[in-house]
C-alpha positions as a printed Julia matrix, in Angstrom:
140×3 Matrix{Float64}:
 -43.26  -129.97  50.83
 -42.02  -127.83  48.12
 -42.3   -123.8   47.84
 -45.14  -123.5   45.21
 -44.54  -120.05  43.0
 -46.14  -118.65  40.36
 -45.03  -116.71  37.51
 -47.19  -114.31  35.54
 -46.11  -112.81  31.96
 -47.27  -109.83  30.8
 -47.77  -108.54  27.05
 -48.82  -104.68  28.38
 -52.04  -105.33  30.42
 -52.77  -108.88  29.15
 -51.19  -112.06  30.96
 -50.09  -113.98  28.02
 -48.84  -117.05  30.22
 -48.35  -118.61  33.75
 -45.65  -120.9   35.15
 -46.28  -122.83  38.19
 -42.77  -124.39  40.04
 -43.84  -126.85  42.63
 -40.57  -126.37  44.46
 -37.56  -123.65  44.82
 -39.99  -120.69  44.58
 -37.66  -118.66  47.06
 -36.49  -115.26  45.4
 -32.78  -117.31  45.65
 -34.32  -119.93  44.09
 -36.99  -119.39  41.03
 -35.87  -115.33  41.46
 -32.44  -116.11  40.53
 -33.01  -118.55  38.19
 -35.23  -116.46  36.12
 -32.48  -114.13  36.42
 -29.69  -116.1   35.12
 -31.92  -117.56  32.09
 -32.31  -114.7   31.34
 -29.18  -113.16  31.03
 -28.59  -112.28  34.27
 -31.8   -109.44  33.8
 -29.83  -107.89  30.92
 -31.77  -108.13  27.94
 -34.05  -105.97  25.3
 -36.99  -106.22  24.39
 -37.65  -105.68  20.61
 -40.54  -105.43  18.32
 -38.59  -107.0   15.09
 -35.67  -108.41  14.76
 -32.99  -108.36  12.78
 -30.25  -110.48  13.19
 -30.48  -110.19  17.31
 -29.81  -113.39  19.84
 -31.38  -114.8   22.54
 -31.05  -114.68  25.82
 -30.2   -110.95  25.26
 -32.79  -110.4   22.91
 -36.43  -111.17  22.56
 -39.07  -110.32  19.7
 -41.66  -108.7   22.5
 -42.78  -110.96  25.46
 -44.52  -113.92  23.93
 -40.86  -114.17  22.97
 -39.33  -113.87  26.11
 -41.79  -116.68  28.14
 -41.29  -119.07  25.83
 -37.83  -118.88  26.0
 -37.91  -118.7   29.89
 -40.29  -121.88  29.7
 -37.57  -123.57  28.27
 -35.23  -122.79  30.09
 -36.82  -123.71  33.74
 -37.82  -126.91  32.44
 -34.69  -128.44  31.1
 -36.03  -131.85  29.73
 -36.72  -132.75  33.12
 -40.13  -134.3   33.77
 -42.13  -132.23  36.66
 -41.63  -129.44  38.84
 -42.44  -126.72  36.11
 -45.92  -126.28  34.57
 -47.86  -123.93  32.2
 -51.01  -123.12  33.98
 -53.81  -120.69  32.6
 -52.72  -117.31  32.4
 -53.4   -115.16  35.65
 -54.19  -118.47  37.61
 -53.83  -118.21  41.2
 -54.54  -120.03  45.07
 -52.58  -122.93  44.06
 -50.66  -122.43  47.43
 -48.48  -120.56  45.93
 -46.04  -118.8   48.56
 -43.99  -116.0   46.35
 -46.04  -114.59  43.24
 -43.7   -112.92  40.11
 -44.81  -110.86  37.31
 -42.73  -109.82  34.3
 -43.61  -107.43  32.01
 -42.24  -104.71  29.63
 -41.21  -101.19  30.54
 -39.15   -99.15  27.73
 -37.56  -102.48  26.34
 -36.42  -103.81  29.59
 -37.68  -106.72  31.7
 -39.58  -105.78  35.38
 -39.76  -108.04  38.04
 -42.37  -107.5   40.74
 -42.46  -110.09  43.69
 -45.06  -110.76  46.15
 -44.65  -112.77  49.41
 -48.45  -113.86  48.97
 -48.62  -115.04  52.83
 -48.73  -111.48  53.66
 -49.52  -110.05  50.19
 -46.35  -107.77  50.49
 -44.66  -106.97  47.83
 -40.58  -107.73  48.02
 -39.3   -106.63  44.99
 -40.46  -103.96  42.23
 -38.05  -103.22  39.8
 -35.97  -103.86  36.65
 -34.88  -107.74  36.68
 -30.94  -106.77  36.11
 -31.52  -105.09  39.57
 -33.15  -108.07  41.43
 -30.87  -110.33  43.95
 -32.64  -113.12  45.64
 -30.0   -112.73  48.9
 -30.67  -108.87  49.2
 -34.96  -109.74  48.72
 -34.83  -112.47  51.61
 -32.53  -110.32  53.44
 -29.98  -112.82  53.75
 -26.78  -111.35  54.89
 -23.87  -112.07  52.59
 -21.1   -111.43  55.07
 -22.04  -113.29  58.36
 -24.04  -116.17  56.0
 -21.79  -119.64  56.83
């Protein structure tokens, strides 16, 4: 049984798209690899463009998901699916929203079993280790 997850995009108020991963929903799983597609959290958010490349730039958010679509699918059949925006109770363990906030990405993770929230900040900040408080040092 995989660990379902569900990924929300945000255009200000207005989900503009929904991932579903079947499996690999774990903040050190679909966490880091939004992460790392997208430029390891480092990237602007424009409105315009002028010359700017991806993954360190995106024209707004609309932008941004579809390159992130890409990205987790990787011509591989299954596993990653665009479901209607803001859909939830798909069994769904670990809930992640992206949005916009002064031309940076945020990341805010929920641990839906217990509808706490893990993680609520700027995506260059996020670590999926640190969020499942995994320690580094005695980890074998």
């Amino acid at each position: 049984m995989g660990t379902r997850t569900l990924v929300h995009i945000k255009d200000g108020k207005k989900t503009i798209a929904t991932i579903y991963r079947q499996y690999d929903g774990y903040p050190t799983g679909m966490g880091d690899d939004i992460k790392e597609a997208l430029n390891d959290g480092i990237v602007t958010i424009l409105n315009g463009f002028g010359g700017q490349t991806v993954p360190s730039h995106f024209n707004g958010m609309g932008c941004l998901g579809a390159f992130l679509i890409g990205e987790l699918k990787q011509k591989k059949i299954g596993n990653v699916y665009i479901f209607a925006p803001n859909s939830k109770d798909v069994g769904e363990e670990f809930t992640y929203t992206l949005s916009e906030i002064d031309g940076k990405v945020k990341l805010k993770v929920v641990e839906n079993y217990n509808n706490k929230t893990i993680f609520n900040g700027l995506l260059k900040d996020f670590d999926g280790e640190t969020v499942e408080g995994i320690d580094k040092e005695n980890a074998s």
